[in-house]
C-alpha positions in Angstrom: 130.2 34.1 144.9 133.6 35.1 144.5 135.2 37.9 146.1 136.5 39.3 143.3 133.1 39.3 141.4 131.5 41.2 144.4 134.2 44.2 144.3 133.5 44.5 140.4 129.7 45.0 140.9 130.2 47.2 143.7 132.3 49.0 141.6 129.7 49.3 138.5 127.8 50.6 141.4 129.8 52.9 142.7 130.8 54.7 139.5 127.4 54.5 138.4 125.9 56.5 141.1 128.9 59.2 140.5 128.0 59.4 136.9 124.2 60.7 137.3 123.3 64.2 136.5 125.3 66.9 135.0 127.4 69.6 136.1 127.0 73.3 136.9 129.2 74.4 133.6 127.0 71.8 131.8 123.7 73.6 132.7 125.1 77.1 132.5 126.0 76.4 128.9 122.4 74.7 127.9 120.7 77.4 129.2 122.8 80.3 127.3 122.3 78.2 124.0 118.7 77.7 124.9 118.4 81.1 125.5 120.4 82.4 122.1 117.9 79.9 120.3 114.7 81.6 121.3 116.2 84.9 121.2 116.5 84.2 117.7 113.0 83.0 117.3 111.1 85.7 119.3 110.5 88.5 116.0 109.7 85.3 114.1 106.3 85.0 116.9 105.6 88.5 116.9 105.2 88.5 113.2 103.2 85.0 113.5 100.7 86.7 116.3 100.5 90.3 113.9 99.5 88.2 111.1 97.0 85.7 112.6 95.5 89.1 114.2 95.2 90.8 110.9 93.6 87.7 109.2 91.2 87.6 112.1 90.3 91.2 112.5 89.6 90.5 108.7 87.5 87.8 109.0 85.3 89.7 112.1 84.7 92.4 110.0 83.4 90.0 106.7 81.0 88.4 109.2 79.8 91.6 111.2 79.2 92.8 107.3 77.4 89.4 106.6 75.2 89.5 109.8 74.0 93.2 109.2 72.8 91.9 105.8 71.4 89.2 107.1 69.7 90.6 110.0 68.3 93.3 107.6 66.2 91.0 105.6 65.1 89.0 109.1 63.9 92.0 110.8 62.4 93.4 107.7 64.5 96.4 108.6 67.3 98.6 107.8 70.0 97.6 109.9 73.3 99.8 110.4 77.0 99.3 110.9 78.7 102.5 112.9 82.5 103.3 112.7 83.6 105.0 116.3 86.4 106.3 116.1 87.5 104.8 112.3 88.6 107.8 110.3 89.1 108.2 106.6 92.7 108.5 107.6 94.9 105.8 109.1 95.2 105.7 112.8 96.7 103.7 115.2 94.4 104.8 118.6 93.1 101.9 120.4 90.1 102.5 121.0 88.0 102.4 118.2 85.0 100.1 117.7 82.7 99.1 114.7 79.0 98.4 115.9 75.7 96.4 114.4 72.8 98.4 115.4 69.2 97.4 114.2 66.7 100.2 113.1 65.9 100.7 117.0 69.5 101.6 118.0 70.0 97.8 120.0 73.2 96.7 119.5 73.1 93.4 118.2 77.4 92.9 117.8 80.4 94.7 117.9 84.3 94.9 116.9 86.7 96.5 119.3 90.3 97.5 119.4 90.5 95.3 122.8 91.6 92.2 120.6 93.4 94.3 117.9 96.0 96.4 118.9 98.8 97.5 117.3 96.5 97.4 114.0 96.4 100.9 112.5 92.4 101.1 111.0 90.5 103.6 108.6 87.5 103.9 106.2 87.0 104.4 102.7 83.1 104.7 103.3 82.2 108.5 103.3 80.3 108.6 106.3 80.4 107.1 109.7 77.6 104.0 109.4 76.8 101.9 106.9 73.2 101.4 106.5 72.4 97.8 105.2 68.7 97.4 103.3 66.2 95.6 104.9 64.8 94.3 101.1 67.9 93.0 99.7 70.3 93.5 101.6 72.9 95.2 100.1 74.4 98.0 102.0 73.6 101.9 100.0 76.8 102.6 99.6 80.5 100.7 98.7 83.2 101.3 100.7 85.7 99.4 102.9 88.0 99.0 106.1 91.3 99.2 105.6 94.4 98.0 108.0 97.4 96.4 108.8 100.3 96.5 111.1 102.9 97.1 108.3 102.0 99.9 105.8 103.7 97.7 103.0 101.0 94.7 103.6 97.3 96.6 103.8 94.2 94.2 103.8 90.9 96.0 103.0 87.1 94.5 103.6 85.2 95.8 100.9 81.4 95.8 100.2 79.6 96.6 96.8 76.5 98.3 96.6 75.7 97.1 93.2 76.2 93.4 94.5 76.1 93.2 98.2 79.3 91.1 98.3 81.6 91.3 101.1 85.0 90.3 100.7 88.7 90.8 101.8 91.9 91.2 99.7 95.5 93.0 100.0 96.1 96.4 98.9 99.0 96.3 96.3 100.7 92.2 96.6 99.3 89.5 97.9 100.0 89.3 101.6 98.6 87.8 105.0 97.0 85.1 102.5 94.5 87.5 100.4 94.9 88.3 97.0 95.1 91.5 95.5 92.5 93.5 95.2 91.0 94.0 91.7 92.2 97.9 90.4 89.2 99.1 90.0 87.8 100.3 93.7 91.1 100.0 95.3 90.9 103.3 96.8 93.1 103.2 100.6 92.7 105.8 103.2 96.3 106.9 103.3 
């Protein structure tokens, strides 16, 4: 091999083994635009996590609903849902909780504010339980939950009396991905 051929590899060499890496004024400046880049996206994740929570708390309390009717007509026995702590008027204390209790007073599920907070909660029912009949069904009287994070974009559960359907929907717009709730029955605990 040539000598001149063996001083232009060890050259490639050389200068390739200088070249790795990156400086210190390099990194500093990918981590400032890094960190400007998810400064920006941070409100974008808190709104993301308040709005799978809503959605969720919604969906808990349309099945807690659905399995104190259900459980009702099983048991052959009134069956009753109890609001601690829920007011008729908005509230943001975290510690309220919404139980299933059969006729006996065994607590077969419940909803806390452990996995909900920052949700601001209240009831449209007129008392503090719901009491679910054991031959259809159907709860004796309609009401709802109502909550949300932003007092622009309310969500309510509702249940009818007449029909025994439970369903969720948005007070005023559409919002969170529920429709609007139909005028009549709309009533909010404000």
């Amino acid at each position: 091999m040539a000598r001149g051929n063996s001083f232009y590899f060890h050259y490639i060499h050389f200068i390739a083994k200088r070249q790795r890496g990156f400086t210190l004024l390099e990194l500093v400046i990918a981590v400032s635009v890094m960190s400007i880049i998810l400064a920006m996206a941070a409100p974008s994740f808190s709104n993301l996590i308040a709005s799978q929570n809503i959605k969720r708390l919604a969906t808990e309390l349309e099945w807690i609903m659905v399995q104190a009717k259900s459980e009702a007509v099983m048991r052959g026995a009134n069956t009753k849902l109890h609001y601690i702590s829920v007011n008729t008027t908005p509230s943001s204390i975290n510690n309220w909780s919404i139980v299933l209790k059969d006729n006996t007073g065994y607590q077969l599920s419940s909803i806390s504010s452990d996995s909900f907070s920052n949700i601001k909660i209240c009831r449209t029912f007129t008392s503090n339980n719901t009491e679910f009949k054991s031959r259809d069904g159907r709860p004796k009287t309609s009401g709802g939950i109502v909550f949300y994070v932003d007092a622009e974009k309310k969500v309510k559960v509702i249940t009818s009396h007449l029909t025994g359907r439970i369903y969720a929907c948005s007070i005023g717009l559409d919002s969170y991905g529920f429709k609007a709730c139909a005028s009549s029955g709309v009533s909010s605990c404000v």
